[in-house]
The first five atom37 places (N, CA, C, CB, O) and aatype in JSON, in Angstrom:
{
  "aatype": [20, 20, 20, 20, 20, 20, 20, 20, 20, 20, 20, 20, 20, 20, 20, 20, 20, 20, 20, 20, 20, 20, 20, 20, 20, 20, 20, 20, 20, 20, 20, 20, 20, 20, 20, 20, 20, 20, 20, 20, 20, 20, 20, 20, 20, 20, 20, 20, 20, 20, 20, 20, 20, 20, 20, 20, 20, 20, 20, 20],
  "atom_mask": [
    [1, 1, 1, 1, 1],
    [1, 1, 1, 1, 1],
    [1, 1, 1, 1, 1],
    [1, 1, 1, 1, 1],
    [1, 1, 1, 1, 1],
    [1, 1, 1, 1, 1],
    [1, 1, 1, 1, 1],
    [1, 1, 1, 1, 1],
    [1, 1, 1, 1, 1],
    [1, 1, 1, 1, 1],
    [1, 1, 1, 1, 1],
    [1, 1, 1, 1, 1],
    [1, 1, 1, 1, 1],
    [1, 1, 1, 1, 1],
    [1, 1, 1, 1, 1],
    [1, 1, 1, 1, 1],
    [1, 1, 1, 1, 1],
    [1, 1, 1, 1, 1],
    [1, 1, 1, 1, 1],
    [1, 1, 1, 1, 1],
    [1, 1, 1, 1, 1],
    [1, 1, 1, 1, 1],
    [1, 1, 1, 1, 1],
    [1, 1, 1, 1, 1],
    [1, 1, 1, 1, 1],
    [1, 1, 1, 1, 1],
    [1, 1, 1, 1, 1],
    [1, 1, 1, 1, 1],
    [1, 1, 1, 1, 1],
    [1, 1, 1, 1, 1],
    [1, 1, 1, 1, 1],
    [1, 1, 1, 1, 1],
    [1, 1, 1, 1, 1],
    [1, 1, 1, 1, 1],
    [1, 1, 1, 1, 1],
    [1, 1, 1, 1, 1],
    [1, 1, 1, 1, 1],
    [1, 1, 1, 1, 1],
    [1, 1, 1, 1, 1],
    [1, 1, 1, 1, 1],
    [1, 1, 1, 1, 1],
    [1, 1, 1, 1, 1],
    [1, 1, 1, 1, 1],
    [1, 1, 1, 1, 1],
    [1, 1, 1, 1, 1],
    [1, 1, 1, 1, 1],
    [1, 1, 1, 1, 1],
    [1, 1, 1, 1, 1],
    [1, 1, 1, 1, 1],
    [1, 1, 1, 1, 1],
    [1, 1, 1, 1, 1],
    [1, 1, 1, 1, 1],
    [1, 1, 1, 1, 1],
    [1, 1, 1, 1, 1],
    [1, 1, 1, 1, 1],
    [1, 1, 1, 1, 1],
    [1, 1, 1, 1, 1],
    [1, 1, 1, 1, 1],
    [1, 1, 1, 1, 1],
    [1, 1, 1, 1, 1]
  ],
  "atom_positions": [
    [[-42.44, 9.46, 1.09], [-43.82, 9.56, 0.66], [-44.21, 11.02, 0.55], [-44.75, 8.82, 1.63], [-43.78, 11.79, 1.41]],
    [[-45.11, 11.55, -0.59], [-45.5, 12.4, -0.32], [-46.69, 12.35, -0.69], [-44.89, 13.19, -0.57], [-47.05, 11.67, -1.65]],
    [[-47.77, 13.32, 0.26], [-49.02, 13.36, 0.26], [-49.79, 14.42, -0.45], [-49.3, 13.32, 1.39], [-49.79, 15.62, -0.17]],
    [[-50.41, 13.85, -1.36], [-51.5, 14.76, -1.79], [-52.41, 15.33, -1.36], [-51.99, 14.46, -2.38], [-52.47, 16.53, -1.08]],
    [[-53.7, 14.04, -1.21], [-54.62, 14.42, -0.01], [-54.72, 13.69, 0.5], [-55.7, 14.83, 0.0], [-54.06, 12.66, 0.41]],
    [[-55.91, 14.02, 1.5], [-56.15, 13.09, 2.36], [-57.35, 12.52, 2.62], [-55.79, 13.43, 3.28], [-57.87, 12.15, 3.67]],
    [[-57.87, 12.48, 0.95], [-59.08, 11.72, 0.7], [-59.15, 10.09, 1.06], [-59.33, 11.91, -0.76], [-58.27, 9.63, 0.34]],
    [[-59.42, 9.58, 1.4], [-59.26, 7.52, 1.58], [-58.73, 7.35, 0.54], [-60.71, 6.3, 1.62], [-58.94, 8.01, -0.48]],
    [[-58.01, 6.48, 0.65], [-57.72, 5.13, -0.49], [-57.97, 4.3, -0.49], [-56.88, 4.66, -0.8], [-58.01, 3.49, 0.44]],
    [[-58.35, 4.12, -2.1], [-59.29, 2.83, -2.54], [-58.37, 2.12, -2.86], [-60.39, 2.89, -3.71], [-58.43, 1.01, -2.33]],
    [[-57.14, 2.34, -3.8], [-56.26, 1.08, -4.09], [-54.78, 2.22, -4.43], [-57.0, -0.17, -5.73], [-54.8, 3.45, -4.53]],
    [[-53.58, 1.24, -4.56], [-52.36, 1.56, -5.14], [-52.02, 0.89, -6.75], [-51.33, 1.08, -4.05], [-52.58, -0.09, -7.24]],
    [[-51.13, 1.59, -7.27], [-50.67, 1.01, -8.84], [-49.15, 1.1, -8.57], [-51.23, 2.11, -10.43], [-48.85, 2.16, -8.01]],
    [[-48.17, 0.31, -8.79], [-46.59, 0.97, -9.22], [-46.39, 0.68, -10.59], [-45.2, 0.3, -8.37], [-46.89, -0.17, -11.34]],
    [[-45.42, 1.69, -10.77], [-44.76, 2.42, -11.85], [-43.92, 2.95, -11.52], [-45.32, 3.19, -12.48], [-43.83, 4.11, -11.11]],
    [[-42.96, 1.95, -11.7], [-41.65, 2.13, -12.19], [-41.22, 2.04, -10.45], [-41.29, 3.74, -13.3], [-42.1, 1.54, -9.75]],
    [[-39.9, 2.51, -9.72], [-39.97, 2.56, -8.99], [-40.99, 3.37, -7.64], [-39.17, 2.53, -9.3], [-40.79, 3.56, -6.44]],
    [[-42.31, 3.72, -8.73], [-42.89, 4.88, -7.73], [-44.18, 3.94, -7.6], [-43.16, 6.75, -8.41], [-44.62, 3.3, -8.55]],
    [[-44.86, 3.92, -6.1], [-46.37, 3.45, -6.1], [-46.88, 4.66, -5.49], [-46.78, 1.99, -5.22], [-46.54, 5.44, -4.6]],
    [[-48.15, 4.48, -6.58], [-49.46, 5.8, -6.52], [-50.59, 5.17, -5.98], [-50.03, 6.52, -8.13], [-50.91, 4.05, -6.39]],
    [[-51.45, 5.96, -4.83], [-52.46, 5.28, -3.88], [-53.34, 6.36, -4.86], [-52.34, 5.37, -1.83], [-52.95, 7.42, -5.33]],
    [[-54.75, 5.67, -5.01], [-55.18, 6.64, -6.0], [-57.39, 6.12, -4.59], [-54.72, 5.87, -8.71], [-57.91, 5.14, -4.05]],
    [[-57.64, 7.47, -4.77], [-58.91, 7.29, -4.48], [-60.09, 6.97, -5.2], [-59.13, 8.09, -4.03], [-60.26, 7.67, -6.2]],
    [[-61.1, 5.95, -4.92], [-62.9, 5.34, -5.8], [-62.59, 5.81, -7.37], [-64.89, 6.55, -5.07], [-62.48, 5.06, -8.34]],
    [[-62.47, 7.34, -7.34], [-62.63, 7.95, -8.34], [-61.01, 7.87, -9.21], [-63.25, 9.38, -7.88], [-61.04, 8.51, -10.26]],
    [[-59.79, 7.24, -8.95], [-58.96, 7.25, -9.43], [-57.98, 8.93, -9.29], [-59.48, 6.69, -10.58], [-57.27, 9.33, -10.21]],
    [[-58.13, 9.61, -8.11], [-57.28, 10.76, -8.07], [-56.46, 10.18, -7.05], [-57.94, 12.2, -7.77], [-56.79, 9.49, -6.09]],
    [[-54.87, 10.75, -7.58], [-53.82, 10.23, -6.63], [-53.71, 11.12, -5.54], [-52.46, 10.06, -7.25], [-53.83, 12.35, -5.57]],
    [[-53.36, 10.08, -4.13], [-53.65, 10.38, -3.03], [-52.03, 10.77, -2.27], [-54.56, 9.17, -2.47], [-51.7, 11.76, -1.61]],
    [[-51.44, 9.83, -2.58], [-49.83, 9.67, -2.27], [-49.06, 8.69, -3.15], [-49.6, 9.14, -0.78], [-49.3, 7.58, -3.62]],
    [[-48.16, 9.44, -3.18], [-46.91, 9.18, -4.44], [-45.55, 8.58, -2.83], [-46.25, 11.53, -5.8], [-45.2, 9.36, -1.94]],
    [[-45.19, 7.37, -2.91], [-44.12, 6.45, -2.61], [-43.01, 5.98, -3.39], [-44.62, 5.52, -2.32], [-43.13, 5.06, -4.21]],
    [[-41.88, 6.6, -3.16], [-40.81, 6.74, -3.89], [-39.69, 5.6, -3.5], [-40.34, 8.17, -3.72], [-38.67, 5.84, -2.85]],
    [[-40.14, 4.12, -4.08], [-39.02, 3.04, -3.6], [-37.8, 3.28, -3.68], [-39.04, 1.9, -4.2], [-37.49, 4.23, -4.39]],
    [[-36.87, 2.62, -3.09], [-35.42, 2.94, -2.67], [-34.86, 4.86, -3.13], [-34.35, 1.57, -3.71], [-33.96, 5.27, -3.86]],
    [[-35.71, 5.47, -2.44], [-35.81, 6.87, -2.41], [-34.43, 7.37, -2.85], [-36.25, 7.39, -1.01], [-34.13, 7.75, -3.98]],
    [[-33.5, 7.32, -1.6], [-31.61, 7.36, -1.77], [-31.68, 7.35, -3.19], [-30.46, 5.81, -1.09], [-31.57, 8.45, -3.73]],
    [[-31.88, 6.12, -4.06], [-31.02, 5.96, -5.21], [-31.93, 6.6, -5.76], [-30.52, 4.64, -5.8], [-31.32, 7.52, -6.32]],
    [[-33.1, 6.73, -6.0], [-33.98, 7.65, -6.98], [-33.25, 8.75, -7.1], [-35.44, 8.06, -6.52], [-32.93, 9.05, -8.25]],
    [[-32.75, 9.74, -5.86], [-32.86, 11.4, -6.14], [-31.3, 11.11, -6.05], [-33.81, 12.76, -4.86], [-30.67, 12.15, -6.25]],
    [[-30.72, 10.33, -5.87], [-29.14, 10.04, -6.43], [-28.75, 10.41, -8.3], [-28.89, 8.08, -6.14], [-28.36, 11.32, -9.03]],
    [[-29.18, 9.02, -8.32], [-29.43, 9.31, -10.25], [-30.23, 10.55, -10.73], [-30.45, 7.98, -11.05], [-29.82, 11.27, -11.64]],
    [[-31.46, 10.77, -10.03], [-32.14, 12.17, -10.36], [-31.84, 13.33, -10.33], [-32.94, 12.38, -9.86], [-32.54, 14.2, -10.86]],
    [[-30.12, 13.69, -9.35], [-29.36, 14.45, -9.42], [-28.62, 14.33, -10.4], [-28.89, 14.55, -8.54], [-28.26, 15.38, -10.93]],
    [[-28.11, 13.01, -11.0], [-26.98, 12.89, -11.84], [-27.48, 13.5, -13.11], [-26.46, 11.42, -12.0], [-26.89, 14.26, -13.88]],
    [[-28.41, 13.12, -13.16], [-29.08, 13.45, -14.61], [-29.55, 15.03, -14.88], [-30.49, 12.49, -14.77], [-29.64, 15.61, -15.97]],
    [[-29.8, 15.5, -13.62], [-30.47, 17.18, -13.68], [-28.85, 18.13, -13.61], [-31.84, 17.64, -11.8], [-28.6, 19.21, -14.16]],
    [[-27.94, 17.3, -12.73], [-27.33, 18.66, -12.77], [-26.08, 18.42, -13.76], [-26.88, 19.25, -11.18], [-25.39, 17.41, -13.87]],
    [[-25.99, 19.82, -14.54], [-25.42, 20.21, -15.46], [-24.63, 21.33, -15.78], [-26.06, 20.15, -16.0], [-25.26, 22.37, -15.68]],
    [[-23.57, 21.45, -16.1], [-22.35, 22.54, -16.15], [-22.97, 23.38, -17.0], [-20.8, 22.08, -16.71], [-23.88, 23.0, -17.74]],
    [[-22.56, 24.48, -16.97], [-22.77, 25.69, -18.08], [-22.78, 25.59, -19.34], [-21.93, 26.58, -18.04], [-23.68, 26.21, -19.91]],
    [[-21.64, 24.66, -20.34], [-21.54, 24.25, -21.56], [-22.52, 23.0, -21.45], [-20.03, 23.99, -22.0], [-22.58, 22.35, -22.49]],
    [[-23.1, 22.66, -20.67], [-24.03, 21.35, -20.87], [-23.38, 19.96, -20.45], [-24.42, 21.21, -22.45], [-24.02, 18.97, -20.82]],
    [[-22.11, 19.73, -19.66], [-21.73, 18.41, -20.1], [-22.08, 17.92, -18.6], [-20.04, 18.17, -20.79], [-22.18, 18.67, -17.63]],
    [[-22.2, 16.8, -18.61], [-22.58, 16.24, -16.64], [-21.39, 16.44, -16.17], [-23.06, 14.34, -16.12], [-20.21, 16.49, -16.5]],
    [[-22.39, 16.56, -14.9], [-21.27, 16.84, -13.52], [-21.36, 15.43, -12.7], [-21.85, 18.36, -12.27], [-22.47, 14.99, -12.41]],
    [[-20.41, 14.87, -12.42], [-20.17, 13.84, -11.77], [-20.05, 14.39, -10.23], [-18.98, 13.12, -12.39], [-19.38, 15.35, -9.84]],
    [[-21.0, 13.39, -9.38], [-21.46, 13.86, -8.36], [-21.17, 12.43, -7.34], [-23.0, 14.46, -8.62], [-21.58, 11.28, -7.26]],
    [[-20.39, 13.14, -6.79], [-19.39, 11.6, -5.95], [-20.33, 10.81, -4.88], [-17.74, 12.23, -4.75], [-20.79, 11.37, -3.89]],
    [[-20.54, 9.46, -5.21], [-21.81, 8.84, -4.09], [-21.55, 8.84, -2.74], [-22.19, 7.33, -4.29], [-22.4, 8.42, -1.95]]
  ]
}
């Protein structure tokens, strides 16, 4: 989880694997990152990149 503020929350939305707690006025409060592990797993696979551009395979 990470926190924005720490205004109350009025309600949550998800998207995609992420749920956003958003406050009355609709400003997000905290961002919840479901099955986190595999998020920044693939989110590595995809960001990191060799010098000529081609992926780097990144052993699980």
């Amino acid at each position: 989880m990470y926190e924005i503020s720490d205004e109350p929350i009025d309600y949550a939305e998800e998207i995609g694997n992420i749920i956003v707690h958003f406050t009355k006025k609709g400003r997000p409060v905290i961002l919840e990152i479901l099955d986190a592990s595999e998020f920044l797993a693939e989110t590595t696979k995809i960001t990191m990149r060799s010098f000529d551009e081609t992926p780097v395979e990144v052993p699980s």
